[in-house]
N, CA, C and O of each residue as an XYZ file, in Angstrom:
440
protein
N    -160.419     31.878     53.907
C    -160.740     32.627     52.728
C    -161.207     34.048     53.094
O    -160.867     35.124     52.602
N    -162.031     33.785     54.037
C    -162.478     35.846     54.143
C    -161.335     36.253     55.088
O    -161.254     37.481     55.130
N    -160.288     35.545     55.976
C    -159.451     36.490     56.470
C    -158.482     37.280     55.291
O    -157.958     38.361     55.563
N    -158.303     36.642     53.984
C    -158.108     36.983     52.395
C    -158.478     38.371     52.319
O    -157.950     39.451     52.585
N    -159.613     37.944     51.846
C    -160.427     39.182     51.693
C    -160.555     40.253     52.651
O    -160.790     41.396     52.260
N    -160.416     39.968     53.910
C    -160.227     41.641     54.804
C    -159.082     41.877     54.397
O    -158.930     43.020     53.966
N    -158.192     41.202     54.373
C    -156.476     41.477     54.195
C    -156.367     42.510     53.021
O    -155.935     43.662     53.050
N    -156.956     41.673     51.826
C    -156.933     42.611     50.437
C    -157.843     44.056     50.664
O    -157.439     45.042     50.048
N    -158.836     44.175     51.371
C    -159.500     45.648     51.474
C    -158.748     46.251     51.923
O    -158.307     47.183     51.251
N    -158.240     46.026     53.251
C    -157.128     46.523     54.108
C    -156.026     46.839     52.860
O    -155.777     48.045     52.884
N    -155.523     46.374     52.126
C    -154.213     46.693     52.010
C    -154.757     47.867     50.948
O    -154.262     48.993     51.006
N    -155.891     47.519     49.891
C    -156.067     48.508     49.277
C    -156.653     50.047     49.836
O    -156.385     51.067     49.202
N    -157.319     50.075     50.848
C    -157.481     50.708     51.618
C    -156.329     51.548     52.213
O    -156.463     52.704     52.615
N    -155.363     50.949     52.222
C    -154.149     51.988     53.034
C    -153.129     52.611     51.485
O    -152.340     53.556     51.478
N    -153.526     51.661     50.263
C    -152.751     51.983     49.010
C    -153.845     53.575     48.576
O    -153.480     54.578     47.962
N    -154.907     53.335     49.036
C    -155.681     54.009     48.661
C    -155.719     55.546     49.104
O    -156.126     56.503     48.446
N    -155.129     55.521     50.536
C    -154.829     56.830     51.123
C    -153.629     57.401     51.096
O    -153.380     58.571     51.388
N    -152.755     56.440     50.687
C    -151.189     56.496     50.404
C    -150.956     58.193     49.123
O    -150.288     59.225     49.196
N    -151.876     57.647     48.166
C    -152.228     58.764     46.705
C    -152.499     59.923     47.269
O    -151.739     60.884     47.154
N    -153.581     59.961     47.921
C    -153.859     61.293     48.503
C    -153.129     62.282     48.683
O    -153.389     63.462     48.449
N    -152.008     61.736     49.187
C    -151.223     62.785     50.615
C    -149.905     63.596     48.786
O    -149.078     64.508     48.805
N    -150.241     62.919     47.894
C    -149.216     63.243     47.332
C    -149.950     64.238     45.688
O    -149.415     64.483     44.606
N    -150.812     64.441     46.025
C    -151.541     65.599     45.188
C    -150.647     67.074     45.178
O    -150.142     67.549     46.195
N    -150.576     67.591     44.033
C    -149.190     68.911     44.032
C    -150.374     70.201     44.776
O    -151.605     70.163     44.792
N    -149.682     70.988     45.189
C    -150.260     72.322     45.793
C    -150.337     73.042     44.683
O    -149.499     73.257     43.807
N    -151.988     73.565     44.879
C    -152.385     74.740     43.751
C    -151.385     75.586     43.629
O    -150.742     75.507     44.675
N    -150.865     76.421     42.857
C    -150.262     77.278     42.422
C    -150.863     78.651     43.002
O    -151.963     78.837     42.482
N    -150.609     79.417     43.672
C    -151.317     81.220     44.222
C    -150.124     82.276     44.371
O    -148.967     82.132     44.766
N    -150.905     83.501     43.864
C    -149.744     84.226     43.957
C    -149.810     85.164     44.868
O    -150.862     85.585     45.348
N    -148.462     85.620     45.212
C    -148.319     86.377     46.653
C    -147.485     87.856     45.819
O    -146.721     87.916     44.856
N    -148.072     88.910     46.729
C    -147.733     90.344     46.132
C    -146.739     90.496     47.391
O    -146.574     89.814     48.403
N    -146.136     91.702     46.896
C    -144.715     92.154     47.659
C    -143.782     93.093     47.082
O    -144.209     93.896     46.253
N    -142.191     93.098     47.513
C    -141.625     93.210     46.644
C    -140.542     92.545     46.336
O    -140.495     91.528     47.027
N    -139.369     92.662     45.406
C    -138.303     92.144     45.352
C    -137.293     92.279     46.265
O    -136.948     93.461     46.285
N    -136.705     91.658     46.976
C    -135.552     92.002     48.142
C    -134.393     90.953     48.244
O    -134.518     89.898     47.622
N    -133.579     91.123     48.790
C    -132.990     90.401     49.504
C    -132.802     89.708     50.921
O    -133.370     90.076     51.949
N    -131.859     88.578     50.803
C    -132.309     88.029     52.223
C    -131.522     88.921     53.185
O    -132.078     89.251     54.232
N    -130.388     89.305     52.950
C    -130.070     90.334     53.827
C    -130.558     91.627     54.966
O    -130.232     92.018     56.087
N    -131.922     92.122     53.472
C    -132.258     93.567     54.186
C    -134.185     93.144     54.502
O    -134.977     93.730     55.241
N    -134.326     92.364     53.924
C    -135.596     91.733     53.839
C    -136.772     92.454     53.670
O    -137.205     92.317     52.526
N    -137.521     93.243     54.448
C    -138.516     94.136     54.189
C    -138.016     95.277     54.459
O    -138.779     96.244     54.446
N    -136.364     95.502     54.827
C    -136.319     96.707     55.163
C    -134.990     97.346     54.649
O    -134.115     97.048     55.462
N    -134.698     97.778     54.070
C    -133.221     98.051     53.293
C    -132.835     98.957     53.993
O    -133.472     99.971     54.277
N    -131.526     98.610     54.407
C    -130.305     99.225     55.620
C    -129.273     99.965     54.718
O    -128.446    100.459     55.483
N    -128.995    100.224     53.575
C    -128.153    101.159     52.709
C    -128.679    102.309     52.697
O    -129.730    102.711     52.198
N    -127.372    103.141     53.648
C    -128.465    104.725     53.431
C    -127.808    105.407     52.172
O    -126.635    105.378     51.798
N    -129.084    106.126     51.545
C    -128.519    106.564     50.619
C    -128.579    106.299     48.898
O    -128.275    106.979     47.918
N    -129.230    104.715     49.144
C    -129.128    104.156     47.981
C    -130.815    103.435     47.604
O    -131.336    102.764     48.496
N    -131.382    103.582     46.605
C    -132.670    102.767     46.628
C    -132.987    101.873     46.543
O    -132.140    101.187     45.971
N    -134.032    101.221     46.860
C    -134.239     99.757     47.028
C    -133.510     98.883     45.912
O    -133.124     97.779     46.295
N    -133.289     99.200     44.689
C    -133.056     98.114     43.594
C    -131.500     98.074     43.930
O    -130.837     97.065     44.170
N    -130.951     99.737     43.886
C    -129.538     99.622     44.792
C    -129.166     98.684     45.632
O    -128.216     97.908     45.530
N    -130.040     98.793     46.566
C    -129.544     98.070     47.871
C    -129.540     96.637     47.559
O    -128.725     95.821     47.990
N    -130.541     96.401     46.759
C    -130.870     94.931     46.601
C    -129.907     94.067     45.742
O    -129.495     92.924     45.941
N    -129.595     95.190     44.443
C    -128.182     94.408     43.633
C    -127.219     94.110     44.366
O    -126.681     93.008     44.265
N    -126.739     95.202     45.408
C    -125.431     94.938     46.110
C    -125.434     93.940     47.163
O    -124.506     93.200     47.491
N    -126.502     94.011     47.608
C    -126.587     92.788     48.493
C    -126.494     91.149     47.789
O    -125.813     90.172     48.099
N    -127.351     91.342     46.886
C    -127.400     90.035     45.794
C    -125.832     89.847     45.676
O    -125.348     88.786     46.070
N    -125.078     90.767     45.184
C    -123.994     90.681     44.977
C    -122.741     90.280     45.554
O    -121.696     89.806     45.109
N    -123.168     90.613     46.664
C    -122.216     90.232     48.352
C    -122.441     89.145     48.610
O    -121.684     88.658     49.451
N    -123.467     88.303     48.088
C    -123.867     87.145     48.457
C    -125.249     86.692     48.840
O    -125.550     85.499     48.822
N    -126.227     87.799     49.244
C    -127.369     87.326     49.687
C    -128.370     86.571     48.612
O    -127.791     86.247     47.575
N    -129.703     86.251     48.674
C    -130.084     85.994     47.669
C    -131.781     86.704     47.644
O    -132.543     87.071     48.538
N    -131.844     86.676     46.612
C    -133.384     87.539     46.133
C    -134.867     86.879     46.966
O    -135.250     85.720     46.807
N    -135.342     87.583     47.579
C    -136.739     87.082     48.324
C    -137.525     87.709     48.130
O    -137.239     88.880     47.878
N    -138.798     87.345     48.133
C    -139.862     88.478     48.836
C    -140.677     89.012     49.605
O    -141.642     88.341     49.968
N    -140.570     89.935     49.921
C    -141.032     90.819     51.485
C    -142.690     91.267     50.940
O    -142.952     91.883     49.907
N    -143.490     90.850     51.779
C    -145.160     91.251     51.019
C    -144.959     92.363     52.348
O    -143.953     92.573     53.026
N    -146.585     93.090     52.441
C    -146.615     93.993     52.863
C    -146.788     94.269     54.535
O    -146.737     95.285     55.227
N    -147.011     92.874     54.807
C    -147.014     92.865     56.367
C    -145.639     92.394     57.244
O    -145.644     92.008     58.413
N    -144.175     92.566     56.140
C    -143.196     92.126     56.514
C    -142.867     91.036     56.300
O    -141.640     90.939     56.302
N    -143.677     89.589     55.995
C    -143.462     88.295     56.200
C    -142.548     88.388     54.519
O    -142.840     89.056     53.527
N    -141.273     87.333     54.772
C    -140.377     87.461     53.652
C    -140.115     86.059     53.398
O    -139.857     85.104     54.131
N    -140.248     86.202     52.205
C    -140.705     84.663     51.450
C    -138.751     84.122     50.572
O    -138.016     84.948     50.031
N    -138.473     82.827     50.697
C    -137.544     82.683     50.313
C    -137.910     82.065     48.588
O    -138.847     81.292     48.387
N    -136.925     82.606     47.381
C    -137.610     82.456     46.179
C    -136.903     81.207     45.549
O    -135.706     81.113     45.820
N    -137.496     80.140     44.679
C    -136.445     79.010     44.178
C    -135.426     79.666     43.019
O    -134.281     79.420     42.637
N    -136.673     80.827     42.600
C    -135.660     81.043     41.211
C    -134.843     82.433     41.837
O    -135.230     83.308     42.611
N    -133.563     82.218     41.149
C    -132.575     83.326     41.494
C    -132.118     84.359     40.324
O    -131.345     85.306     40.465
N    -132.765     83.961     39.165
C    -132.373     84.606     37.800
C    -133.457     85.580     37.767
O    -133.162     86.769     37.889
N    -135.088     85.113     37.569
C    -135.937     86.058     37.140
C    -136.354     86.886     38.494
O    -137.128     87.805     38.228
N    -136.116     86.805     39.484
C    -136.239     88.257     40.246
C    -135.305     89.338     39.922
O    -135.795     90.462     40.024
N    -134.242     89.283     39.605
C    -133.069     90.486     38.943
C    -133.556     91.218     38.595
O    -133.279     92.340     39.020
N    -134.594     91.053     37.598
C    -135.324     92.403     36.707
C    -135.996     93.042     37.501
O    -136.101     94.261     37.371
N    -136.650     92.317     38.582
C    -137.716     93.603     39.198
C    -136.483     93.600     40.484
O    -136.521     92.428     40.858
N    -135.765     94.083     41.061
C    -134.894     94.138     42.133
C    -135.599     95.610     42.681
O    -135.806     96.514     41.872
N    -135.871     95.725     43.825
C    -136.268     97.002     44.434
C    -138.217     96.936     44.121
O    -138.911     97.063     45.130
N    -138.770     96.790     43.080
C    -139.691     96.740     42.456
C    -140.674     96.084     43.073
O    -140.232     95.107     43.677
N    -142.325     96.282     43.210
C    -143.382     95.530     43.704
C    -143.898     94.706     42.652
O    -144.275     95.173     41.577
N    -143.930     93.156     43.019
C    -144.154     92.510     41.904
C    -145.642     91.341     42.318
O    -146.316     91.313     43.348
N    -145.730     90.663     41.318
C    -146.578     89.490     41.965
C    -146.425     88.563     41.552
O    -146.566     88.422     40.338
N    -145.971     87.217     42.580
C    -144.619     86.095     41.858
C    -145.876     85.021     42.582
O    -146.328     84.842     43.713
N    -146.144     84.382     41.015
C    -147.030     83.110     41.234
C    -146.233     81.787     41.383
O    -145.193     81.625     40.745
N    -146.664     80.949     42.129
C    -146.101     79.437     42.442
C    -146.576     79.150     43.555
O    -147.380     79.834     44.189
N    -145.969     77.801     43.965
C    -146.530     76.992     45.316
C    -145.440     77.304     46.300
O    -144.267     77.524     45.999
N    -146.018     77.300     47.661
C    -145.489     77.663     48.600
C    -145.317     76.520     49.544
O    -146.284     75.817     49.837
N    -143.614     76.214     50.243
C    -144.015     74.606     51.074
C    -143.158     75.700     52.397
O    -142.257     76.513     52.194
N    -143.628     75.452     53.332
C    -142.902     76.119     54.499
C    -142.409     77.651     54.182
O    -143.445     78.312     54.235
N    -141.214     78.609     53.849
C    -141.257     79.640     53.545
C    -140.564     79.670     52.109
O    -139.994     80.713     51.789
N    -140.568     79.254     51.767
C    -140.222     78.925     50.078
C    -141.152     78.952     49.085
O    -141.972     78.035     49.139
N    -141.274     79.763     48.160
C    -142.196     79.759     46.742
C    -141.109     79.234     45.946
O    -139.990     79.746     45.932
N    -141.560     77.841     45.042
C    -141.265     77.547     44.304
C    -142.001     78.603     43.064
O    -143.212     78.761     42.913
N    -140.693     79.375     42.102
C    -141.835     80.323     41.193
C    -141.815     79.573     39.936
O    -140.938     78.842     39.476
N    -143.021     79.921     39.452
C    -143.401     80.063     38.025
C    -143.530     80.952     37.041
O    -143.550     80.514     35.890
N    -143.649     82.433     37.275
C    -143.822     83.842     37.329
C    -143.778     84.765     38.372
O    -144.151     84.863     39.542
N    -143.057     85.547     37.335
C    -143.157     87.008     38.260
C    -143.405     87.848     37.197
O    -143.071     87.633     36.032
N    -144.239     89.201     37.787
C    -144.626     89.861     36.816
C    -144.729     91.205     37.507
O    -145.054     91.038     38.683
N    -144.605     92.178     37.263
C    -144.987     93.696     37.595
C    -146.016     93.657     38.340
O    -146.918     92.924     37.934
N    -146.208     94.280     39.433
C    -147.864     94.518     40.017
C    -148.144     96.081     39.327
O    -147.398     97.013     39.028
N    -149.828     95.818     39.231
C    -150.161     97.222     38.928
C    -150.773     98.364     39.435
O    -150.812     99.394     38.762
């Protein structure tokens, strides 16, 4: 009977830490700007300005990221609402898992 009962603590015990690990990541937002994966923090079109460079690249194929200010360039889930700010410093809230922001917003920085 009590080898029962360790068994059942035990199992709830490991059901119990199981929950934990699966809590969602706060939401924080990271400043930068709009880019592509192509030119990333640094746009290679001479001649043309950042939102330039960034449509055509989008366009060629790359896809929209963002570059914050120490270079580190973040890959974005959404591919529609960065368009508007293309070239532009913005501040795009969501959770971050490895180099990926899943977004929720983006909005103008001021």
């Amino acid at each position: 009977m009590r080898r029962i009962a360790v068994y059942c603590a035990v199992l709830l015990l490991v059901a119990g830490l199981s929950f934990t690990g699966t809590a969602k990541a706060a939401a924080k937002t990271f400043a930068g700007s709009i880019s592509d994966s192509m030119c990333g923090a640094k746009h290679m079109m001479p001649g043309q300005s950042d939102k330039d460079c960034t449509l055509a690249c989008v366009k060629a194929g790359s896809k929209y990221v963002l570059a914050d200010a120490s270079g580190k360039v973040y890959q974005l889930s959404d591919q529609k609402k960065p368009e508007q700010f293309a070239g532009q410093k913005v501040k795009v809230t969501g959770t971050l898992k490895g180099d990926m922001i899943t977004v929720t917003a983006i909005d103008p920085a001021k």
